[in-house]
N, C-alpha and C positions, 0 to 999 in steps of 0.2 A: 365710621363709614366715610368711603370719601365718593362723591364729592359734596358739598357740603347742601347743596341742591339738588336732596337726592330725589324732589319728583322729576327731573329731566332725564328721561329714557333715552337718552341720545349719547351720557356721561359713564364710563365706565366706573364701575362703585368696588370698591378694594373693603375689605373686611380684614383688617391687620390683628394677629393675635400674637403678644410674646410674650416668651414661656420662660423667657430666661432673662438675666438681668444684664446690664453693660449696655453700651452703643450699639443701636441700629438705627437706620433711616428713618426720617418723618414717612407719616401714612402717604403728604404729600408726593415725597421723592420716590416711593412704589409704582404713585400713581402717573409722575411722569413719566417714568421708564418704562412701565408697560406699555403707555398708550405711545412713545415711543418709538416702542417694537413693534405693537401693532396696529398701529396707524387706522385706518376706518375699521377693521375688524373691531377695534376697543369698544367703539358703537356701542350703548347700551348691553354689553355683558358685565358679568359678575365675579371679582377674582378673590379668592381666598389666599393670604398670606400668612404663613403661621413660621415667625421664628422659633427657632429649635436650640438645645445644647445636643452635645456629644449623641449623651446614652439616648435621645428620642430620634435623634439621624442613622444612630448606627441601627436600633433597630427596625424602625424601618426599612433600612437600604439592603439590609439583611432578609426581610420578611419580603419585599417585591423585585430588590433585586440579586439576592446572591451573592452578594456583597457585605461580607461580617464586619464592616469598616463605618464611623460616620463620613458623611460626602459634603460636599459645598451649598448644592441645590436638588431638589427631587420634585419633580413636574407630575400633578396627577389631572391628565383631562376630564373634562367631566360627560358623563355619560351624554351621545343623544338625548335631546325632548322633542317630543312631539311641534309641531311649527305655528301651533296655536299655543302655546304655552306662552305665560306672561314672562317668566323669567328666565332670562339666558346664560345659565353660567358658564364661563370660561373651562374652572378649572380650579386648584390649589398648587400654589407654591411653598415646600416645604424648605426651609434655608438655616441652616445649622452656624451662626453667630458667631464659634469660634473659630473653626472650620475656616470662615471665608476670612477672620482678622489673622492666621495662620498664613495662611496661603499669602496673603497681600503681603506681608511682611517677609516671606520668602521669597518671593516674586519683584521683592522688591518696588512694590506699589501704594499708591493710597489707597486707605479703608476702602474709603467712600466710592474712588473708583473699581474698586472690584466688585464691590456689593453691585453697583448699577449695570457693571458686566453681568454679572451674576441672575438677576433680575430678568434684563434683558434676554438673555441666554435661556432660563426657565422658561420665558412667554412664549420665547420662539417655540419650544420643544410642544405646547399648547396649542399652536396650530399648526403641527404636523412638520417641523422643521428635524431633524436630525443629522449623529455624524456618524450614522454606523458605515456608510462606506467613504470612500475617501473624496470620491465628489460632491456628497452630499453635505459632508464634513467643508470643504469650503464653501457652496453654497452657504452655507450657515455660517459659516467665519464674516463673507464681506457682508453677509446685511448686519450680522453685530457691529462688524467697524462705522458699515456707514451711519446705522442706528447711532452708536455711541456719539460717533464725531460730531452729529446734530445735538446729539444733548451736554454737550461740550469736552465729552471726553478722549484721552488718545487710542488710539489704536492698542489693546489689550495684549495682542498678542507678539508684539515688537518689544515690548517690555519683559517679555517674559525672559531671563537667562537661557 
């Protein structure tokens, strides 16, 4: 769990699970990048991250979204709680390991920088960010850039071929 003080209700606490073996990010670098992306909303909520391989992306993305493919990232909010409830959870990030060392590599990018694109990208989709139309699709592009740039990365999508 992170953070490592976790009676402080004020700290976003990440619960990291991975299912598959090879590089991925310290709990830490989840944690920055979420809080990151979501700046005071990280506030005492609760994020699930569960790295994935192939066959547990693909079906999922199949089973919610129509999509017989494994995908990069897959954002599940978490239901309303009542506003007396003690715990706040965000949400789950589901993130498929080869998937996002594929893509970087084609993209011609660092790991490490996509995964935190990536990241970033999934939190946004967690409080109601999206790109199904094409405004809302840049809205959601410049807060990743500006997000990224703060956590020292470059602009994602100028790299892309």
């Amino acid at each position: 769990m992170i953070p490592a003080d976790a009676k402080d209700p004020r700290r976003l606490r990440i619960e990291v699970q991975r299912r598959v073996r090879g590089w991925a990010p310290r709990n830490g670098d989840f944690a920055r990048w979420v809080g990151g992306a979501l700046g005071r909303r990280a506030a005492g909520r609760e994020l699930g991250v569960r790295v994935v391989g192939p066959a547990e992306s693909r079906r999922l993305n199949a089973h919610y979204r129509g999509k017989d493919r494994p995908t990069n990232v897959l954002s599940f909010p978490a239901a309303p709680l009542p506003a007396a409830a003690r715990a706040r959870p965000l949400g789950d990030l589901v993130i498929c390991a080869r998937v996002v060392r594929a893509e970087a590599r084609a993209q011609g990018k660092a790991v490490r920088a996509h995964w935190a694109h990536l990241v970033v990208h999934g939190a946004l989709h967690l409080i109601g960010y999206d790109h199904e139309r094409e405004a809302d699709a840049r809205r959601m592009e410049r807060r990743e850039i500006r997000v990224l740039r703060g956590l020292g990365f470059t602009n994602p999508y100028r790299s892309v071929p």
